[in-house]
N, C-alpha and C positions, 0 to 999 in steps of 0.2 A: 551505561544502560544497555542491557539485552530488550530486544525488541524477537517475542516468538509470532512467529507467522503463524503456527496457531491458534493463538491467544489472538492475535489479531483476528482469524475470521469465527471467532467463536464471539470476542466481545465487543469488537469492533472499536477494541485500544489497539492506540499503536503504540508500547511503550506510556513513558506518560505522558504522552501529548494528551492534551485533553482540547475540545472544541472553545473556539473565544481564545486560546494564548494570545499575550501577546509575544509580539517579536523577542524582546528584552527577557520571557519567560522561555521560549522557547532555547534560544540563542545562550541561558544558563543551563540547561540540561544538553542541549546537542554541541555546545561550542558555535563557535563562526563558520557559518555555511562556505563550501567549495567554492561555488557561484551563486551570486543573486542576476535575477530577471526583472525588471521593472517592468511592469502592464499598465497599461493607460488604464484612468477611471478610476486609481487609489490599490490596484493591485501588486502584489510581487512573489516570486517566487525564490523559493532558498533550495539549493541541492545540494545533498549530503551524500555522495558517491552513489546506492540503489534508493534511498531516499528521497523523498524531496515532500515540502512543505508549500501550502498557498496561503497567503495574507489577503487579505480585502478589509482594507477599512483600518489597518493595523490589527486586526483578528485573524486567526487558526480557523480557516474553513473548509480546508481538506488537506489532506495527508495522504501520501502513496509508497508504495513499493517497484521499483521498478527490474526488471528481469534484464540481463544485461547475459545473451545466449543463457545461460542455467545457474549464472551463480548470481547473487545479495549480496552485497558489497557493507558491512555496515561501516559507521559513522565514525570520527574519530575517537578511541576511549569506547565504542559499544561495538556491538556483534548484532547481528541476523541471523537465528535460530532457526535453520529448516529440521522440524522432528521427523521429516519422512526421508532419507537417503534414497532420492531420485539418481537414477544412471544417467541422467540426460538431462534438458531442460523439462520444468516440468507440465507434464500435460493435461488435458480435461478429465477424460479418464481419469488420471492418478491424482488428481486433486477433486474430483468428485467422490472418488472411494476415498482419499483420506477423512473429508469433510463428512461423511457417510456414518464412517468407523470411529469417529468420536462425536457424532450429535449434533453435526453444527447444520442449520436448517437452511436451505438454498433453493433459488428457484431461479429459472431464465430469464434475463432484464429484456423483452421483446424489443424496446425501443432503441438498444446497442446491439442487437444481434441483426447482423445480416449481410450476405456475401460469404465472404471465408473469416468472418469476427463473430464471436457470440460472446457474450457476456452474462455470467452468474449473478446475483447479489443472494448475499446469505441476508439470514435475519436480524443478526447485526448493522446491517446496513455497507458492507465490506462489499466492492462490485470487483470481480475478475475478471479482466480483459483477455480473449483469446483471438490468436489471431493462427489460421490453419492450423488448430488444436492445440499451441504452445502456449504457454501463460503469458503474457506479456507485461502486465501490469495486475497490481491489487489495490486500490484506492477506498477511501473513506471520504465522502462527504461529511462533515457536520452541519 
C-alpha cells in the first residue's frame, strides 16, 4: 500500500484505512504492527514505524503520521509518498504553500495552538502539528 501525504490532507484517507476498521481489517492491509500500546478504558494503539493507528472499542478512530526529524518511515510492503522534496524537515511555511498550490483548504485549530505549537486542520479534517515551525505530526480523527 502507498500512503500519499497529499492525498491524505486533501481527502483526509490515509491509504485505506477508513473510519470503524476493525483490528483484524486493518492488521490485513498493514500486517502486524511493530508495537502495540494498551490504554485503559477498551483502548490500544498499533505503530507501524511513522504510522500509528488508534482502537477504541475495537474501532479505527484516528490515524497519524508521525515525522521522525524529516523523514516517513512507511509500513512493512508500503511507502510514504512525500510529492514535495523538502531539504529538511518539513516546515509551516512549505507545507502551507504546498497545501495552497494544489487546493487543499486549511485553517488554524486555535484550541492546539499556543506557546511555540500551532496546529492547522485542513478541510478534510487532517490536523498538522507544529512544534517551533517543524511538522511534527499529521493525524485524522474519525
Amino acid at each position: 500500500m502507498n500512503i500519499s501525504v497529499l492525498e491524505f490532507l486533501k481527502t483526509g484517507n490515509l491509504g485505506l484505512l477508513r473510519s470503524n476498521m476493525s483490528p483484524d481489517e486493518v492488521a490485513t492491509i498493514l500486517g502486524a504492527p511493530d508495537a502495540v500500546t494498551k490504554e485503559q478504558k477498551g483502548g490500544s494503539v498499533w505503530r507501524y514505524e511513522s504510522l500509528q493507528v488508534y482502537f477504541f472499542s475495537l474501532q479505527l478512530v484516528m490515524a497519524g503520521l508521525y515525522f521522525d526529524g524529516w523523514n516517513l518511515k512507511g509500513t512493512k510492503g508500503s511507502r510514504i509518498i512525500i510529492e514535495e522534496d523538502f531539504a529538511g524537515p518539513p516546515t509551516l511555511v512549505a507545507l502551507e504553500k504546498l497545501m495552497a498550490r494544489n487546493q487543499v483548504s486549511f485553517g488554524v485549530k486555535p484550541e492546539l495552538t499556543f506557546g511555540e505549537q500551532k496546529c492547522l486542520r485542513t478541510s478534510s479534517g487532517v490536523e498538522l502539528i507544529f512544534l517551533n515551525g517543524f511538522c511534527e505530526k499529521m493525524l485524522r480523527v474519525y
